[in-house]
Every structure is written in C-alpha cells, then in structure tokens.
N, C-alpha and C positions, 0 to 999 in steps of 0.2 A: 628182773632185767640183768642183775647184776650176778647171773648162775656160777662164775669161775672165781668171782670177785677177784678179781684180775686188773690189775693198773699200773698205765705206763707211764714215767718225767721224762717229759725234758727245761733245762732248765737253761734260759738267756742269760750273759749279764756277769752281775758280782757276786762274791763273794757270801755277800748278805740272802740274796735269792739261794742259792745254796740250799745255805741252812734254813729258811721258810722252806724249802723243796722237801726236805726231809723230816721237819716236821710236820711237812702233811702229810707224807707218806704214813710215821710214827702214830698217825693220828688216824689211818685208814685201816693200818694193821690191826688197830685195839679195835677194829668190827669185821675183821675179817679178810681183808685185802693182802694180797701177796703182791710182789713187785715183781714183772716183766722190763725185760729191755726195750725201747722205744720202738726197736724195729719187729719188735712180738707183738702177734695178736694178744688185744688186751680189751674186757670190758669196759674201762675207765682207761682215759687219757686226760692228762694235767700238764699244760704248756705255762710255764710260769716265766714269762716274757720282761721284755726290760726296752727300757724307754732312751736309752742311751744309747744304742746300738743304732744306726743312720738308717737301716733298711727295716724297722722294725715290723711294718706293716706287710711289706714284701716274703719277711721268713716266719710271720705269725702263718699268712696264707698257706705258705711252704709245707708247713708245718701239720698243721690242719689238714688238708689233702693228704699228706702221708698217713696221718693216724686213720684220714676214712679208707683209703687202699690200702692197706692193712687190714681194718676191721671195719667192714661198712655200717655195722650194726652197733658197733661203739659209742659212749655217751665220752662227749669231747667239751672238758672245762677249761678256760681261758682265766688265767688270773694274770698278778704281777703290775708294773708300774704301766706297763703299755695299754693292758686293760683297765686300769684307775683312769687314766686320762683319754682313753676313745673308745666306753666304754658301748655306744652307740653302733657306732660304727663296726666293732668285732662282733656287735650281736646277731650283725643282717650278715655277715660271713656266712658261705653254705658251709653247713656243716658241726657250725658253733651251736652246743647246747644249754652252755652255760656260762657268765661272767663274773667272776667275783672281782670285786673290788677290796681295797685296801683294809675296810672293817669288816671281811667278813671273808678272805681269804682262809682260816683258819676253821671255818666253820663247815668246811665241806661233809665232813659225815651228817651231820644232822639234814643241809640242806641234801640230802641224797635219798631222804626219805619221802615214800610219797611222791615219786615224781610221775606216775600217772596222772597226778593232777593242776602239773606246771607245765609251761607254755615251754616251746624250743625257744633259747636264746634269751632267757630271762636271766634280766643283772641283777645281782648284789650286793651292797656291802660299798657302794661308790659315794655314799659322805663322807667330804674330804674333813670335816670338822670333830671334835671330841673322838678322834681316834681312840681306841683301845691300844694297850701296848699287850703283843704275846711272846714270850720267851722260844729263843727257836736255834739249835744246833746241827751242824750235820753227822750223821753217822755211817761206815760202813764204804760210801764212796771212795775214800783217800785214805792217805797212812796220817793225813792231819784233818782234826776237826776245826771246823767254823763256825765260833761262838759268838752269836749275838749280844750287846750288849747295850744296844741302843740305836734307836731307829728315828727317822723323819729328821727335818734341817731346820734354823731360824736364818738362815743365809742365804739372802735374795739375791743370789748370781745372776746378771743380767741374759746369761747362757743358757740357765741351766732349770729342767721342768722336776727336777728328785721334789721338791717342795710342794709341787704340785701332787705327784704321786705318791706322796708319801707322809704329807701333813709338817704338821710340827715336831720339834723334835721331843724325845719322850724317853726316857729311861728304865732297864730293870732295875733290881736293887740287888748288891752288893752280897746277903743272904741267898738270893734266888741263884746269882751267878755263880756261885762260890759249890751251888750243889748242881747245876749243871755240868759243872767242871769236873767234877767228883763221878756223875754219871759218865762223865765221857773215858774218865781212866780205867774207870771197871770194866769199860770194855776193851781197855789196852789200846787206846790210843795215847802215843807218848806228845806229839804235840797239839798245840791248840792256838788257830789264828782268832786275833779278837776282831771283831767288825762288827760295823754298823755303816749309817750315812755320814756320822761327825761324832765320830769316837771320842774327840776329846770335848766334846761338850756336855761328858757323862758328870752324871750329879745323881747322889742318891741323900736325899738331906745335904749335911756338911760332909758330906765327904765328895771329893773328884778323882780322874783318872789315876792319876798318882797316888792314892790311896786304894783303891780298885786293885792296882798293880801290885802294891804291897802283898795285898790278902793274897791275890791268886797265887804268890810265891810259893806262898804253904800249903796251897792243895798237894796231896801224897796221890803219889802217881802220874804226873803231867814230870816230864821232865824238857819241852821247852815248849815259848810261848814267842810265835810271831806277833807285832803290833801294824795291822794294816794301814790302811791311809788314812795322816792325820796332819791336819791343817799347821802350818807351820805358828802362826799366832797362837796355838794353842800347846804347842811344846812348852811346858814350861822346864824351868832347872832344876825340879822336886822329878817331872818324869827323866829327864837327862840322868841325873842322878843314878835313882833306882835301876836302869837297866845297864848302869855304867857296872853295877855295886852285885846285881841280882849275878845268882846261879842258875837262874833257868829263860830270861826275856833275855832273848839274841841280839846281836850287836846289827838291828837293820828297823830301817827307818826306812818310810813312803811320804815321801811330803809333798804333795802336789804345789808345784809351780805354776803354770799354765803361759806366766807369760814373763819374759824377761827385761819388761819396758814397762813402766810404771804410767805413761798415758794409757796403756792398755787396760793395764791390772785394774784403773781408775774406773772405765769405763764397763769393766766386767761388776764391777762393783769386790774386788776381793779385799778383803779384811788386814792384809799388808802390802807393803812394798819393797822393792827389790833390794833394799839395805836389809830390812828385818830377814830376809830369807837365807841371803851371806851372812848375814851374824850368825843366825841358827844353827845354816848347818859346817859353818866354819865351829863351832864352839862345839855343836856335835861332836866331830872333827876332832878338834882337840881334845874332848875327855875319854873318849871311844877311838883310840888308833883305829883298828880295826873293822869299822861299822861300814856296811852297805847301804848308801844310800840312792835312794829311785827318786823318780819327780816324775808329776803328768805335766804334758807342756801341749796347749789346745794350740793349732796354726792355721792360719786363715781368717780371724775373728774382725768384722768390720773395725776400718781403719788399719790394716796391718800394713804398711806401707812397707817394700823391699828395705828400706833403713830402720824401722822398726824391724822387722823380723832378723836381720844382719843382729841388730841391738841384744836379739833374745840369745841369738847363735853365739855370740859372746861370753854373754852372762854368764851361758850352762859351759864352754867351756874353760871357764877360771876359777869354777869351782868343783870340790872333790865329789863328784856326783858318778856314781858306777853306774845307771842305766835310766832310759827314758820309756815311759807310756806314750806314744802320741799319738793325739784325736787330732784330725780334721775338724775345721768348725762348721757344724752345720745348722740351718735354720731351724727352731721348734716354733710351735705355737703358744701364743699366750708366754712368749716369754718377750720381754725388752728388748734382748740385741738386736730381735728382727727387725725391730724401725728402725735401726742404727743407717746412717749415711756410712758410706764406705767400703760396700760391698765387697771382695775379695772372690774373683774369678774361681773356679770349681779346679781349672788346669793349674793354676797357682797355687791353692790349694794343695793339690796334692803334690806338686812339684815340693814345696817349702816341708810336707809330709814326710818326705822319702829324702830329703835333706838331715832330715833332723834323726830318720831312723837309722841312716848311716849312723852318724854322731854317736847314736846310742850303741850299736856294736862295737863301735870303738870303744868307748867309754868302759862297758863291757869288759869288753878285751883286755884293756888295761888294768881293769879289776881283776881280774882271773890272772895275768900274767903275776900280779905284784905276791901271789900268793904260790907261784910254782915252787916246787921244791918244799914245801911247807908240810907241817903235820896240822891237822883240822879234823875236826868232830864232825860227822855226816848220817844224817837220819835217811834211811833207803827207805823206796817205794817197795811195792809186791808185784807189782809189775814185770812180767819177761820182757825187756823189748829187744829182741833178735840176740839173745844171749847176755845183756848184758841187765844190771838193777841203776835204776836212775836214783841219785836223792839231791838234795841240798846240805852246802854247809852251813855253818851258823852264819856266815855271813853270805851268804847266799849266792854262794859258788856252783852251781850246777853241774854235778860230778856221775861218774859212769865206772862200773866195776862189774867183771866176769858175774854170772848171773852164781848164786847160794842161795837155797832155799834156808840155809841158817842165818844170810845176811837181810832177808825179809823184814819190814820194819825194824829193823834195829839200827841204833845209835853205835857211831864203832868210831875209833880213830883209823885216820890214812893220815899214807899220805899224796899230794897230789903232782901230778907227774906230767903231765902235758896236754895240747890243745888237739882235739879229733877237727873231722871234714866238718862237724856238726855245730863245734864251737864251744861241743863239755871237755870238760878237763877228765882227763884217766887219770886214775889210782888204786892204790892196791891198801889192802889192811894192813896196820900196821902189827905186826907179829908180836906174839909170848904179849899181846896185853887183850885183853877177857874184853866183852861187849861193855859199854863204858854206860850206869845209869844216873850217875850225878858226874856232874861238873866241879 
C-alpha cells in the first residue's frame, strides 16, 4: 500500500502536539517513510488535532478532504486530544482510516502492519486510564526545539477537557531529558522550549522543576532555553531564582491568568487567586528587571458580568504584563462549566475578545518601546520573509534585520532601532563583535 512511503503532518494546537508530531514522524523514518509537505501527494497522512481549538470538528473535516484531493488513495490517520475525546465520531468521517488515541498514538508503525486485514476507521489506543508516558521532541521544523517533559494534568478546571484527553499527569525522568537535550544540540539547534500540559508539576522522585532547570543548564550545546506556560502556584522562589542567576533560561515567563475576578477564578476551579498572581509576577518583576511576561486570559466564561469583566480589564492593566493569549469561552462536553448558570452571549463574547486583544498590543508596544535604543541578544529564524530574517530576543522582542545567509540561526548582539507597519522592531548588528555563543 505503502509503495513511496510517503507521509504528510499537519499538526493543531500546542506546543506539545509539535513535538508528539515529530516523533512520529522520527518514528516512521526508522521504517522508511520520508516527509512530504501537507499540500503533497503523500501515501500516509497524520492530522494530529487538538481539542482546544473552538472549530475543532469543522477543520478535522477540512482537513481530511484536503488529504483525499490530493491523494484519493491515501491512508489518513486521525490522532491528538480531539480524537481521544470523539474518538467515535471521527471514525464514521468519510475518509478516516484510522484513530489513535492517547495510548497508542505512538505506536503507528507497528499498527501499519498488516492492514489488509483491518477495518476502515478502526480506533486505538482511546483508554484514558494507566496511560503510558513516551518521551517526544521536535526537530528540523524551527530554529527552536520543543521538548517534552511531561504530559497529562491533575487540575480539574471546570473549563477545560486537556484531562480528558490527556489523562493524569505523568512525568519523564531527569536522565532521559537531559539526553534528549543533548540529541537536540548535535543537531545544532541552539534553543530549546520546555513543555508539557503542567510543566511545573514535573517530579522525577525528589527532585522538581527547579532542579530539572539546574541540570538542563549544563547540557553543552543548548545555548538558551524558553520556559513555556506555567501555572502561577507553581512558580516557586527556587525557579525565580535560577533563571534570575542562569546563563542560558531567558528572562520570560507565561503564566496563565484567565481571569482577573476571583468569583470567577473560584468557579473555574483555578488553584490561585488574584493576590497570589500580583505577588508573583510583581516579585518576578522585581528580581528580573528585564523579564517578558505573557498571561492567557479566557473572556466570556458563565457569570462574567460587564463589571466582572471591567474588574479583569483592571487587573491586567496595573500590572507589568507585556502581552496577552485570549480565548473566547466556549462550551465542551463532559466538562462542569457547561451547566453553569450565566451564560455570556457569543456577540459579547467576542466583543470583550477584541477588547482585550487591543490591550494586549498595547501592552506589547509598550514592551518593545521600553527597549528602543538598546543593545539585546537575538536568535534568527532561516526563514527569508521578503528580504528580511525574523527572530526573537531574550526577552522576547520580535526583531527584523536585512536578510544574511551568515545570520541564519545564529545568536548575534543588536541593536534595536524602531517600530515597522508590522509592529517588529528593526535592527541592525552590532559591529567588530563575532556571533555571541555564551552569555
């Protein structure tokens, strides 16, 4: 069936799907499979889908149709959080040949064998119980890898179905991370974002993130490391610390908010409230001049009443928050908020949406301004886009410089010079100093 062994991702979602993306590819190659682009005939297609996304069932179909116009005779696998939790329903999809679910997502070569004598649309792998934990990185996509370190939640957000699709939460070990890490430099990738679902509820025995962090310091060859989104209750002053202290973990922090009204936060079920989150990232704040910080802030969520929501719009702006995520809230199944009294209209909704992503450009803006004129360290993409190389700084300034095939992945001092129609900041290298590989 499989004559070109030929296979094309596309991949929903986070950060985390990613690198599950790419280890299954990694995992297809050791029997033969080469990678096509999505929009190439390909005999294998893997839509690795995500549950978070509001239309999810809408662009699974999207999706699916494209892979069979393309290749009508291609075998089309369905995995990810969207197929853990429906996984029925994507089976009768025309077109779907196969489902894997959360245990068994990983196992696609073996299940590839022998499919003469498997049904169309036959699931996998969809016990949500004694999950398995599989170690999983990206490679080759981006100028940064995205390393896994822990998967599934114990935090029953009244919002939120990741526990559903995802299990309990589950940890690698410390050993195993430490040489993923090591494979990712050997192929000359200089940074590495850590993720998972609840990064900071990693445990390997007695050790925690903050010890995680230490080790990664000393991998040879990673010269910086993003910390993706981590619950503000789990900051502790041991990680503040170390990324105050470290020469290679960036001054930038994600700390999901969602809501800036403590009746809310109550009823989302979240694990702090809106003092512990000003403490945090005020203290942030103060040990880290410097630090970028982001927040997710969910709008619409039953009970938001116009003074509630007012209340949130406050919150986030009196404190030093440089940019916002914002979800709209919407219905899932099998989860608590949908019996909430309190409904919040779809047009208010997105009205209080588009409120808040103003906000966030500004907020933005005012990050980016406070740094014009400044010399900063910037990791470039490989990307041409229309002459110019995109990167980020360490604090995660979103910077633009005439295109160099010598400035291609590379770490260089600028400095930064002003705001484009786009909203990156231009700059130029800074001269007579050599590509910079320590801090």
């Amino acid at each position: 069936m499989f004559k070109g062994k030929t296979v094309s991702f596309h991949t929903l979602g986070c950060k985390l799907n990613f690198a599950e993306s790419s280890t299954i590819f990694r995992q297809l190659n050791e029997i033969g499979f080469i990678k096509n682009d999505f929009n190439q005939e390909s005999d294998l297609y893997v839509i690795n889908t995500c549950s978070v996304t509001q239309n999810a069932n809408k662009e699974c179909r999207r999706l699916i149709k494209k892979a069979k116009r393309i290749a009508p005779n291609s075998f089309v696998v369905i995995t990810g959080c969207f197929a853990q939790l429906k996984p029925k329903s994507i089976s009768e999809m025309e077109g779907v040949d196969m489902v894997l679910g959360a245990n068994d997502k990983f196992n696609l070569p073996n299940l590839l064998l022998n499919l003469e004598n498997k049904k169309v649309g036959e699931i996998h792998g969809c016990e949500i119980t004694n999950l398995n934990y599989t170690s999983s990185y990206s490679l080759g996509e981006r100028t940064r890898s995205f390393l896994k370190i822990q998967d599934g939640c114990n935090y029953p957000c009244t919002y939120c179905t990741i526990p559903l699709a995802r299990g309990r939460s589950r940890c690698d070990t410390i050993e195993n991370i430490l040489k993923n890490a090591s494979k990712i430099a050997k192929k000359g990738i200089k940074e590495i974002v850590i993720t998972g679902v609840n990064i900071g509820e990693f445990r390997d025995g007695n050790k925690r993130f903050s010890d995680l962090l230490k080790e990664l310091e000393m991998v040879d060859g990673i010269e910086r490391y993003r910390i993706s989104s981590i619950e503000p209750n789990l900051i502790t002053d041991e990680i503040i610390e170390t990324v105050k202290t470290s020469k290679k973990f960036l001054p930038h922090f994600h700390i999901p908010l969602q809501s800036g009204n403590d009746k809310i936060l109550g009823k989302m079920k979240r694990r702090y409230r809106t003092s512990l989150y000003k403490d945090k990232v005020r203290k942030i704040v103060s040990e880290i001049p410097d630090v970028c910080i982001g927040a997710d802030v969910i709008v619409g969520f039953p009970g938001e009443t116009d003074e509630i929501f007012n209340s949130t719009l406050n919150f986030i702006k009196e404190l030093p928050i440089s940019y916002l995520h914002v979800f709209s809230y919407s219905e899932r199944e099998n989860t608590l908020a949908i019996t909430f009294e309190g409904v919040v209209e779809k047009q208010k909704r997105s009205e209080r949406s588009k409120m808040l992503r103003i906000l966030s450009e500004k907020l933005q803006r005012a990050h980016y301004q406070k740094y014009l004129g400044t010399t900063q360290t910037a990791l470039f993409e490989q990307e041409n886009k229309n002459g110019f190389l995109l990167g980020f700084t360490d604090n995660y300034i979103k910077v633009k410089i005439p295109f160099s095939e010598d400035l291609v992945q590379k770490k260089i001092k600028i400095k930064l010079h002003s705001f484009d129609d786009n909203g990156l900041v231009t700059c130029e290298p800074i001269k007579n100093i050599s590509h910079v590989s320590n801090y």
